[in-house]
C-alpha positions as CSV (number, residue, x, y, z in Angstrom):
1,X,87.3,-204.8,-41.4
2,X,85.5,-207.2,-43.6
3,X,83.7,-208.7,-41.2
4,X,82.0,-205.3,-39.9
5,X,81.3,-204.5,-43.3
6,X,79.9,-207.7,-44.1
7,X,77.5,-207.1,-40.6
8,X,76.6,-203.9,-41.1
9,X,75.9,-204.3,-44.7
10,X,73.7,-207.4,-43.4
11,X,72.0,-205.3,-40.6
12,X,70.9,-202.5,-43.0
13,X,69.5,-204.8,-45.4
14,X,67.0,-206.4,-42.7
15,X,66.4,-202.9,-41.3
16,X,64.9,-202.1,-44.7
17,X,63.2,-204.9,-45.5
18,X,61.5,-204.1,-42.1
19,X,60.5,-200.4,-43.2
20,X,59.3,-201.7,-46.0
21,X,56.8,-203.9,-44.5
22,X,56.1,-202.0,-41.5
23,X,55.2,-199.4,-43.8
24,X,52.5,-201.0,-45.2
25,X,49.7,-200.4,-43.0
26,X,47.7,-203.2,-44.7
27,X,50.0,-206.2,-44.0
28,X,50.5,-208.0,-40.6
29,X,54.3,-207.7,-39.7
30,X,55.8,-211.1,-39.7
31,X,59.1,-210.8,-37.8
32,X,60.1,-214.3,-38.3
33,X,59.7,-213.5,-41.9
34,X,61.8,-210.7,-41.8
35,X,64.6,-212.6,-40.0
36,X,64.3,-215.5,-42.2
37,X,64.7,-212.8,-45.4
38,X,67.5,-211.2,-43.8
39,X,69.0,-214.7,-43.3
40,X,68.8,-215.3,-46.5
41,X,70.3,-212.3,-47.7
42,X,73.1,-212.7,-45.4
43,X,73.9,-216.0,-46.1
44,X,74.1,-215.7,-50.1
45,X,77.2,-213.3,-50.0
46,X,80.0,-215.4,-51.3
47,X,82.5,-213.7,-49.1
48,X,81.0,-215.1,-46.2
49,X,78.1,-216.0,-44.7
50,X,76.4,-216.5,-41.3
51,X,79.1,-218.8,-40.2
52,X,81.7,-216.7,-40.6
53,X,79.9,-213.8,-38.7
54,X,79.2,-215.9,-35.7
55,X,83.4,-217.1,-35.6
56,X,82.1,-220.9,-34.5
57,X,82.2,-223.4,-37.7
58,X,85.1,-221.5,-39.5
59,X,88.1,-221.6,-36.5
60,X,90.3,-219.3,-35.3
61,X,93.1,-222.3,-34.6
62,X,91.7,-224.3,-37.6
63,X,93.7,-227.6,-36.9
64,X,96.5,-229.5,-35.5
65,X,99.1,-227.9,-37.3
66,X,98.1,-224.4,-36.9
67,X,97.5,-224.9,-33.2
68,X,101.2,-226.7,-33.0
69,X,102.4,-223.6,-35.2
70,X,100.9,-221.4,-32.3
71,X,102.4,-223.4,-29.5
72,X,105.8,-223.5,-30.8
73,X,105.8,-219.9,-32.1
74,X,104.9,-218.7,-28.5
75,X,107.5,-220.4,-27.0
76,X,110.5,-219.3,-29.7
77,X,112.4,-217.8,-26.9
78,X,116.2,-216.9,-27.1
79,X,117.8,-216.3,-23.7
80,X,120.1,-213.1,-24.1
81,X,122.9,-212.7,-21.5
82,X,121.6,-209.6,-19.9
83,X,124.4,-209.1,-17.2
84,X,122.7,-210.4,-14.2
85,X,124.7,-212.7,-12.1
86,X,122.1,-215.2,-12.0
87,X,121.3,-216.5,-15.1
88,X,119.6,-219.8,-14.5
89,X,116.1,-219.9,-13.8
90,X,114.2,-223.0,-12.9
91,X,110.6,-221.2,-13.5
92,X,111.1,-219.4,-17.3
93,X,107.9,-217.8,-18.9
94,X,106.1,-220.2,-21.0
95,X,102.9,-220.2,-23.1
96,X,101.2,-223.6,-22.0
97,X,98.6,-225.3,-24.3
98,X,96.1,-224.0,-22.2
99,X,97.3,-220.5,-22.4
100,X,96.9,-220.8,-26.0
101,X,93.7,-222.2,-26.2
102,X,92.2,-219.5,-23.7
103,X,94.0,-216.8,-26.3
104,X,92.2,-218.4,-29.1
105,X,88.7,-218.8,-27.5
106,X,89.2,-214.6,-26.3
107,X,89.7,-213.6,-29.5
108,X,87.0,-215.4,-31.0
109,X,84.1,-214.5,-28.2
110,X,85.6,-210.9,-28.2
111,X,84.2,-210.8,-31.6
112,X,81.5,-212.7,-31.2
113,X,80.0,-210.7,-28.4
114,X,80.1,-207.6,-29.9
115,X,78.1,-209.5,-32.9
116,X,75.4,-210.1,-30.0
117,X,75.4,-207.0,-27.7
118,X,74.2,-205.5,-31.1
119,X,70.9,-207.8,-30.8
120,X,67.9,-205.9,-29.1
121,X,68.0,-209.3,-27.2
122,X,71.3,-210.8,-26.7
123,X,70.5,-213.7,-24.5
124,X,67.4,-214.7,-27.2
125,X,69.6,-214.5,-30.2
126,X,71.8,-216.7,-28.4
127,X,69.4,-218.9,-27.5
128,X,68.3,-218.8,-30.6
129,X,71.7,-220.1,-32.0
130,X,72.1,-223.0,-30.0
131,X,68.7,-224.2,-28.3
132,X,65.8,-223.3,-30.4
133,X,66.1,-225.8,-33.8
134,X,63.8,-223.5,-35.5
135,X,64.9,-220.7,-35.6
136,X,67.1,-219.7,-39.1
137,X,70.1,-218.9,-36.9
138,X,69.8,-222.7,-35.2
139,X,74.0,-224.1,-35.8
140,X,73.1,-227.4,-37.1
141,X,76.5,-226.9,-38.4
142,X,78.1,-227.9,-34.7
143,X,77.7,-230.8,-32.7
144,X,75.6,-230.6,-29.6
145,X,78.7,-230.5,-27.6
146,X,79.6,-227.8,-29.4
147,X,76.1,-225.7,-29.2
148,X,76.7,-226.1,-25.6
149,X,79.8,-224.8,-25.2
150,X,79.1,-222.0,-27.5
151,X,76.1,-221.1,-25.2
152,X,78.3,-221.2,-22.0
153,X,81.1,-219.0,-23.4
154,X,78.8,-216.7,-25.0
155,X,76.5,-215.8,-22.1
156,X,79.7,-216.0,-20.3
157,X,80.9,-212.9,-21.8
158,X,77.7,-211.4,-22.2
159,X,76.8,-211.4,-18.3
160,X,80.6,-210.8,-17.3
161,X,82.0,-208.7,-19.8
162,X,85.0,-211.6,-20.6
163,X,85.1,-215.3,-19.7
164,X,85.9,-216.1,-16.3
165,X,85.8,-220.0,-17.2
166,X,85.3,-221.5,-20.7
167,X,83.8,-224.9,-22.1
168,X,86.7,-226.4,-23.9
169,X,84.7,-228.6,-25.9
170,X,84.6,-225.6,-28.4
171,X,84.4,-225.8,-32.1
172,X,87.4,-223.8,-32.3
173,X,89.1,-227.5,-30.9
174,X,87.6,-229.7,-33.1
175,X,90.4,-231.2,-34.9
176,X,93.0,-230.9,-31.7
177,X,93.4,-233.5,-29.6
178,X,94.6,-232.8,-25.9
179,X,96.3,-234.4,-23.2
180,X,97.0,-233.6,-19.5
181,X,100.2,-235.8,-19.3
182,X,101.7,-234.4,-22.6
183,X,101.1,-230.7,-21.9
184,X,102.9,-231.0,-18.1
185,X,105.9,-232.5,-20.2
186,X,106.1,-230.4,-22.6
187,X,106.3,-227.8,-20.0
188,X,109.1,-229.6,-18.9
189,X,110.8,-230.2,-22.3
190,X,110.8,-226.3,-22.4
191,X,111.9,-225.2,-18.9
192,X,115.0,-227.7,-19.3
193,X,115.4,-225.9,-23.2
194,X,115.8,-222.4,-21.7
195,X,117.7,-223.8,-18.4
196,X,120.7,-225.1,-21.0
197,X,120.5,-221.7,-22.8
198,X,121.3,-220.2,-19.8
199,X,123.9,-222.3,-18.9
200,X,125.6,-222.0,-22.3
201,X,125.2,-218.3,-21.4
202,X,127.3,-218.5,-18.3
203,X,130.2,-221.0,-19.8
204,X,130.0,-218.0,-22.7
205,X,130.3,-215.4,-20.3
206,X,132.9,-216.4,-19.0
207,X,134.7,-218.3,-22.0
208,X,134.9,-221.9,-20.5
209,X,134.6,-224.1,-23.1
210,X,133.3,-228.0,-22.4
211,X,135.0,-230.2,-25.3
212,X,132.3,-232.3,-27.4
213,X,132.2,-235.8,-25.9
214,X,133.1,-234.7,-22.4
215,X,130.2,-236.4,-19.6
216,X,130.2,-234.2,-16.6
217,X,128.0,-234.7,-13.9
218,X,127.0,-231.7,-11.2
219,X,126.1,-232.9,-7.7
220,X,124.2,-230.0,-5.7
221,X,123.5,-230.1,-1.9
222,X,120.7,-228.8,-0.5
223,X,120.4,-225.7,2.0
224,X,123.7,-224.5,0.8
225,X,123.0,-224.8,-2.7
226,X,126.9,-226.1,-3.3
227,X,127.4,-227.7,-6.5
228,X,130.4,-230.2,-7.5
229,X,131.3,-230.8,-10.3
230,X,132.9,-234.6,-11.8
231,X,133.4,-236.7,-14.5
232,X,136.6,-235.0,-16.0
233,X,140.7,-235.3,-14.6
234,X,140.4,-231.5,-15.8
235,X,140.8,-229.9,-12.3
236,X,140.7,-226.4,-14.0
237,X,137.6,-226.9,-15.7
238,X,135.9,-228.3,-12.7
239,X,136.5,-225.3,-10.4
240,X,135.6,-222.8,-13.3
241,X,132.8,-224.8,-13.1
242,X,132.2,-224.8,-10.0
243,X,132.9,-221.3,-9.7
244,X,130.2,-220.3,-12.1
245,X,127.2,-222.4,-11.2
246,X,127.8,-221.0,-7.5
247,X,127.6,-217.4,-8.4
248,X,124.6,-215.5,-7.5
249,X,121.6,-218.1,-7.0
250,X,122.4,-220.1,-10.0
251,X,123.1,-222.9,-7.7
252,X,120.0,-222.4,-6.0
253,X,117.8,-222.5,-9.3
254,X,119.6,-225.4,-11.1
255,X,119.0,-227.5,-7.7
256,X,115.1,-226.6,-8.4
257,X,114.9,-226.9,-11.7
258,X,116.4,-230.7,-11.6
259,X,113.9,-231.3,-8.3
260,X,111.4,-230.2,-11.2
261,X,112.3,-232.5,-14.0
262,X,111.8,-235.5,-11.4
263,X,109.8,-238.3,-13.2
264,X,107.8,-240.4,-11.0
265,X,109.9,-243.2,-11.2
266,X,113.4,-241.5,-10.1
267,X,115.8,-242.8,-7.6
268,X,116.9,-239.4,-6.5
269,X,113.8,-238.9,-4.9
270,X,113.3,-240.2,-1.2
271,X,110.1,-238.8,0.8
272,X,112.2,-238.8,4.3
273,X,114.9,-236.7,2.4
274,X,112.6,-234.4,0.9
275,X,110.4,-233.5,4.4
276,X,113.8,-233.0,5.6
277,X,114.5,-230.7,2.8
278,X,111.6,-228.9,3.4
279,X,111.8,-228.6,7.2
280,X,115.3,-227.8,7.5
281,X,114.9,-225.4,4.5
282,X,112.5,-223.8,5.8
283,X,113.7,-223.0,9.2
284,X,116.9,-221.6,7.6
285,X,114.6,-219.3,5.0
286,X,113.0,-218.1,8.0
287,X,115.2,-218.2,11.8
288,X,118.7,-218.0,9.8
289,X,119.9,-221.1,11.6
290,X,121.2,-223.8,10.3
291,X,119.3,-227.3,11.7
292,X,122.1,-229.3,11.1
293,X,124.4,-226.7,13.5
294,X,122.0,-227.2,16.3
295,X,122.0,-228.8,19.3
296,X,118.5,-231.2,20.1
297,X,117.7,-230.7,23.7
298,X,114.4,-232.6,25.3
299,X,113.6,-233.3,21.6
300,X,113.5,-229.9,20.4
301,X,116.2,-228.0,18.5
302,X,117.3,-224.7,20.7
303,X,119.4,-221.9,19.3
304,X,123.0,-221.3,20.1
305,X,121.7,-218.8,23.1
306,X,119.4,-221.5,24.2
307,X,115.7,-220.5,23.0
308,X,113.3,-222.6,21.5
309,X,114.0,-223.0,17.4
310,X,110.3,-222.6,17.2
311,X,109.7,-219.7,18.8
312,X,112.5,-217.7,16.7
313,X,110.2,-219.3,14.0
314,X,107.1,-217.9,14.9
315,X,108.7,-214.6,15.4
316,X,110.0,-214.2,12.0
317,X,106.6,-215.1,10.5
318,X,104.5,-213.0,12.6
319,X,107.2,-210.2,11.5
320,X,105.5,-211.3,7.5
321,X,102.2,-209.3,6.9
322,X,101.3,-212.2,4.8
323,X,102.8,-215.3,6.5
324,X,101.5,-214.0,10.1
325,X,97.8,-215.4,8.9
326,X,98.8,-218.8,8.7
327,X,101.4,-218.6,11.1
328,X,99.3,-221.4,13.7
329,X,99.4,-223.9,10.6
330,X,102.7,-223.7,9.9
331,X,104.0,-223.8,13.5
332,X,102.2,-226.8,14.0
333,X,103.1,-228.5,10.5
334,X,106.9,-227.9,11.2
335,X,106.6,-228.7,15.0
336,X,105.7,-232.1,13.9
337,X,108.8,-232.7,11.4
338,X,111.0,-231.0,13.4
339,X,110.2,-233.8,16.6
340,X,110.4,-236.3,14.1
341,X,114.0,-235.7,12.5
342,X,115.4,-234.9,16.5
343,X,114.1,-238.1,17.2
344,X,115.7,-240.1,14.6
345,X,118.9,-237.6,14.0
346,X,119.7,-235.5,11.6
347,X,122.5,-237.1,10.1
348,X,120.9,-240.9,10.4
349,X,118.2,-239.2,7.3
350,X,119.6,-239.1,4.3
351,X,120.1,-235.3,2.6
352,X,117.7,-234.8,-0.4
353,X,121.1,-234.3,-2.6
354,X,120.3,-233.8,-6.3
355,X,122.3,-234.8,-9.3
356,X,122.1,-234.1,-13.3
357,X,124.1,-235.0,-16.1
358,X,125.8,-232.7,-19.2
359,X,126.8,-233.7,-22.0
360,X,127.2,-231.9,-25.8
361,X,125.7,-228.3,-24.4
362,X,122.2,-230.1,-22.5
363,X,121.7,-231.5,-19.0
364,X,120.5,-235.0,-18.7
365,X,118.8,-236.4,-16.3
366,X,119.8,-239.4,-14.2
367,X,118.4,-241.9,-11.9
368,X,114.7,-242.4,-14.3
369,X,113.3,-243.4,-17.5
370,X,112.6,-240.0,-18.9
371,X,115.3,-237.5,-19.8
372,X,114.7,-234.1,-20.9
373,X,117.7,-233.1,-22.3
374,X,118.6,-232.6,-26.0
375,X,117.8,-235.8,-28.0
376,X,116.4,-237.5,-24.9
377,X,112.8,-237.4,-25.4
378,X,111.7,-240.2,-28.1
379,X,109.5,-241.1,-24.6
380,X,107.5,-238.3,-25.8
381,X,107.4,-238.7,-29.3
382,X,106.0,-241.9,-28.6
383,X,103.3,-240.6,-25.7
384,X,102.0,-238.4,-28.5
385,X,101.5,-240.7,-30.9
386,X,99.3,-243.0,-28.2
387,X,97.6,-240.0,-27.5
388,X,96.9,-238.3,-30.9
389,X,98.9,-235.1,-29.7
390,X,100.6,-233.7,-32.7
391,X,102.1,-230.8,-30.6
């Protein structure tokens, strides 16, 4: 509310000092004058002056700290056992760091264009902030960088109605440092923070209770989802274990969210595993059949009643309103993996078979050099520090 009474008490002052003059039929009307006067005015108020009104030197995140303040507030999420029989989820909401910064950048341009659609001419005024060095409203205060990006996201909003793409190299970012690398694992820091919520939900649920100290390890195979549980004599834990991870899909999602938390350096991951993953994956998703059940004859996989695996392939995706489109590229992308894995046998490729630790209520990876789990991630603390991220 300051702010519009701040503007409008700004507005009326210049809009008088233009009757005034204009009402002198004697004097020349000198509208740079006038602005300049009204600048003047404006700017003297010790409330705030014309860079507060335009939101660009004075930021909405401010610095480092509020913008890590932001982040972590965002992503203060409790899982609450609602019931459902799957409970883990390898894809959780989350708030990236460039979800934030667009939520910062909207609320600041929100403002600001109203500010300018007031202008008889928007696009000048702009202009007039950030190209034309003599004009009173020139931001000398902002680094050419700055001026530029303010002139994209302005006119952005004021041709479009919002931002359909931003220039980062905002004002609003001047004191935060960024880094690609940092915000994918920070992602990841968070999806494996909610994925051990959610498993402490389950053990909860259902009162199994893993003693402090005890290293378990749970081995899940692909297509079938089937998770084993070792690393404890305990035979009644294992299969309550057991027993829970395999209810619903929560199999299904802890086997993707650990084929998520691979690092680029892990030894679980094998490329001929993983396209057989996908291809034998997919045909199940899709036919119902099972490749590894199959019989390979002339180097293509037939059905129990002798068709073409293929064909009952293209069939089910041409029954997909969506998948029916693309239905020629995917025929001939599997066609190609399927000849490949008849050729060299199913069983003579290893399965992509995927591993993780738990220990002291958090999963820990296994097989790389960075871990995700609670109290496993000095990695990061030190990638911050080489980077300047404080978030």
């Amino acid at each position: 509310m300051r702010l519009n009474h701040q503007y409008i008490r700004t507005q009326v002052m210049a809009q008088n000092i233009w009757k005034k003059v204009s009402s002198d039929k004697s004097t020349s009307v000198d509208t740079q004058s006038v602005r300049e006067k009204a600048y003047r005015l404006e700017t003297q108020s010790p409330e705030m002056g014309i860079n507060q009104i335009n939101y660009s030197k004075t930021t909405v995140a401010g610095n480092e700290r509020n913008f890590s303040r932001l982040y972590q507030s965002a992503n203060d999420r409790t899982v609450i056992d609602k019931g459902e029989v799957t409970v883990i989820n390898s894809k959780n909401p989350y708030e990236s760091e460039g979800d934030i910064r667009i939520k910062i950048l909207d609320k600041k341009y929100s403002r600001v264009n109203a500010i300018n659609r007031t202008k008889s001419d928007p696009l000048g005024y702009i202009k007039d902030k950030y190209q034309n060095a003599k004009s009173p409203y020139f931001r000398s205060d902002l680094t050419a960088a700055e001026r530029q990006a303010a002139y994209d996201n302005e006119t952005e909003w004021l041709f479009k109605g919002k931002a359909q793409n931003y220039n980062l190299q905002d004002a609003a970012f001047r004191n935060i440092r960024f880094n690609g690398e940092v915000e994918a694992e920070n992602a990841k820091v968070y999806q494996r923070s909610q994925v051990n919520q959610q498993l402490q939900v389950l053990l909860n649920r259902n009162k199994i209770h893993i003693p402090q100290g005890t290293e378990l390890t749970f081995t899940i195979t692909p297509i079938d989802y089937k998770v084993r549980v070792s690393g404890t004599d305990d035979e009644t834990l294992i299969e309550q274990i057991e027993q829970v991870l395999q209810s619903g899909d929560n199999g299904t999602e802890l086997f993707l969210h650990i084929m998520k938390s691979q690092s680029s350096d892990s030894a679980q991951f094998s490329e001929e595993a993983y396209k057989k993953y996908q291809a034998a994956r997919e045909m199940y998703d899709v036919t119902g059949y099972r490749l590894k059940n199959l019989k390979v004859v002339d180097g293509r996989y037939v059905t129990p009643d002798g068709r073409d695996l293929l064909e009952v392939y293209k069939e089910g995706l041409e029954k997909d309103p969506v998948q029916k489109h693309t239905a020629s590229y995917a025929i001939a992308h599997y066609s190609s993996e399927l000849s490949k894995i008849a050729e060299a046998g199913y069983d003579n490729i290893p399965d992509f078979i995927l591993s993780i630790d738990y220990s002291n209520g958090s999963l820990r990876d296994v097989g790389q050099s960075k871990g995700y789990g609670t109290g496993d991630t000095n990695w990061l603390v030190t990638l911050k520090h080489k980077t300047g991220v404080n978030y």
